[in-house]
N, C-alpha and C positions, 0 to 999 in steps of 0.2 A: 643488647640487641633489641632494637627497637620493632615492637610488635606491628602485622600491617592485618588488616581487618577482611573480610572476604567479603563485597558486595552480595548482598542477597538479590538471587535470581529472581527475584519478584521483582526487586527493584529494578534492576536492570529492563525488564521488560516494560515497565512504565515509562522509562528514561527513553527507551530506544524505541518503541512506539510513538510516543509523544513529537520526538524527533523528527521521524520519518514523515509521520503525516503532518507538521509543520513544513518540513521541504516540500513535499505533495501540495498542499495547499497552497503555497508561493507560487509552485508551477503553474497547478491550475488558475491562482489568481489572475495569473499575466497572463493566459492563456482564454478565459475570460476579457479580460482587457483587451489585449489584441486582437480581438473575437475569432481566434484561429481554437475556441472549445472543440466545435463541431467537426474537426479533423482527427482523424484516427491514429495520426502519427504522435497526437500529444500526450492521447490517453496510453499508447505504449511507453512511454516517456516515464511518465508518471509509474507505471508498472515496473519498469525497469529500476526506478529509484527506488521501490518499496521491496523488491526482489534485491537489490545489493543491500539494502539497510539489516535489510532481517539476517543474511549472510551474516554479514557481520556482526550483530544483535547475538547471533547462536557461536560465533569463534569469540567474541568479549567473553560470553557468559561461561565458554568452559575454563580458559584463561583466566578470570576472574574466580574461577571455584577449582582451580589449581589443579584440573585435567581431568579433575574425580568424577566429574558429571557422568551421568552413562546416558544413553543414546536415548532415551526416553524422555529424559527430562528436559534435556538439551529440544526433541522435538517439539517436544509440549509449550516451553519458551519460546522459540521459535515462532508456534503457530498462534499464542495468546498475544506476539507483539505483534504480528501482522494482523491478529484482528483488531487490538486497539485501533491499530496504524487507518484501516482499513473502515471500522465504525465513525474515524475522526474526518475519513477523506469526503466519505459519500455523502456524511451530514454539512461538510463544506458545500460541496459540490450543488448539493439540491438548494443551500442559501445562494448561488451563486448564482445560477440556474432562476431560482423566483426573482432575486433583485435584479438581474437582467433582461431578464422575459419582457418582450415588447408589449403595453398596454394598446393593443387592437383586436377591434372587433373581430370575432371569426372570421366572416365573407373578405375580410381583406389577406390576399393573397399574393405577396408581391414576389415575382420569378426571382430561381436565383441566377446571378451572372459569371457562367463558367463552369469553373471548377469550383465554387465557396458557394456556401448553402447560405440563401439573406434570414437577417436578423426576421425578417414578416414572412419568413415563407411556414406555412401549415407541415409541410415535413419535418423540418427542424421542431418545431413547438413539440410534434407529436411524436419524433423521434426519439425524444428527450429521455423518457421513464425505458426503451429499450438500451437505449447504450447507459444507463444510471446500474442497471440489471448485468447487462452480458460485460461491459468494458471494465467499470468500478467494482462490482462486487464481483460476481461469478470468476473474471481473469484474475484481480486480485489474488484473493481465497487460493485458485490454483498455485499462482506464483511465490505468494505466502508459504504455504503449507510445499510445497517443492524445493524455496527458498531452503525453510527449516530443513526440511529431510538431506539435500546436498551438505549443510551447514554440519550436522549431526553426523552426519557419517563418514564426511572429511575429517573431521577433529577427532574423532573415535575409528578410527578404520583399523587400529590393533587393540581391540578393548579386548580386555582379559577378562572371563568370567569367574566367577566362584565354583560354579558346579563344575566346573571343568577337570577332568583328573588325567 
């Protein structure tokens, strides 16, 4: 009977972090490119990818440790790939951000047209460090760590204790 190895949940969490904020970062790249960054439906995009990633990061990783994880550790997994995932996104984001940034002087202020905020407008420049804050990290973080706890308690919802008599 051929022996099968049990990935170790560390590893796993590096694999599936790594992962995630590699997909993240593609999105964001083209999303940068396209210059549709400055719209809010992208950064939910992006959040949506790193919330299905970690799901599945925390149902591999008890499947992978052959159901025996308890609910702790599985969160804990969980919430270390989404910070990977999430330390990988926001240091993209801020390269994406400076090697994009239009080289002009303050005083120039060009309107934006419409609905799209322009590449020279002073709102978008300055808006930048708040949505880097409240979209990238702080929604992250939440989705992450909410991610985990669904992920954890779906896979474990008849866990059996020891002390239990």
């Amino acid at each position: 009977m051929p022996e099968t190895t049990v990935p170790s949940p560390l590893k796993l969490t590096w694999v599936y972090g790594i992962l995630i904020a590699l997909v993240c970062i593609a999105l964001t790249m083209i999303f940068y490119m396209t210059q549709w960054a400055a719209d809010l439906w992208t950064g939910y995009l992006v959040s949506g990818v790193l919330f299905i990633g970690v799901l599945f990061a925390v149902i591999h990783a008890n499947k992978a440790m052959g159901g025996k994880a308890s609910i702790g550790s599985l969160l804990t997994m969980g919430v270390l790939t989404a910070a990977i995932a999430i330390i990988m996104i926001s240091t993209a984001t801020i390269f994406f951000h400076l090697a994009t940034e239009p080289n002009v002087d303050n005083s120039v202020n060009i309107p934006s047209d419409g609905g799209r905020l322009s590449e020279y407008s002073v709102t978008k420049r300055e808006g930048f460090w708040i949505y880097l804050v409240t979209n990238v990290l702080f929604m992250n973080l939440v989705l992450g760590f909410l991610a985990a706890g669904i992920g954890a308690m779906t896979v474990k919802r008849n866990q059996k204790t020891t002390a239990a008599k």
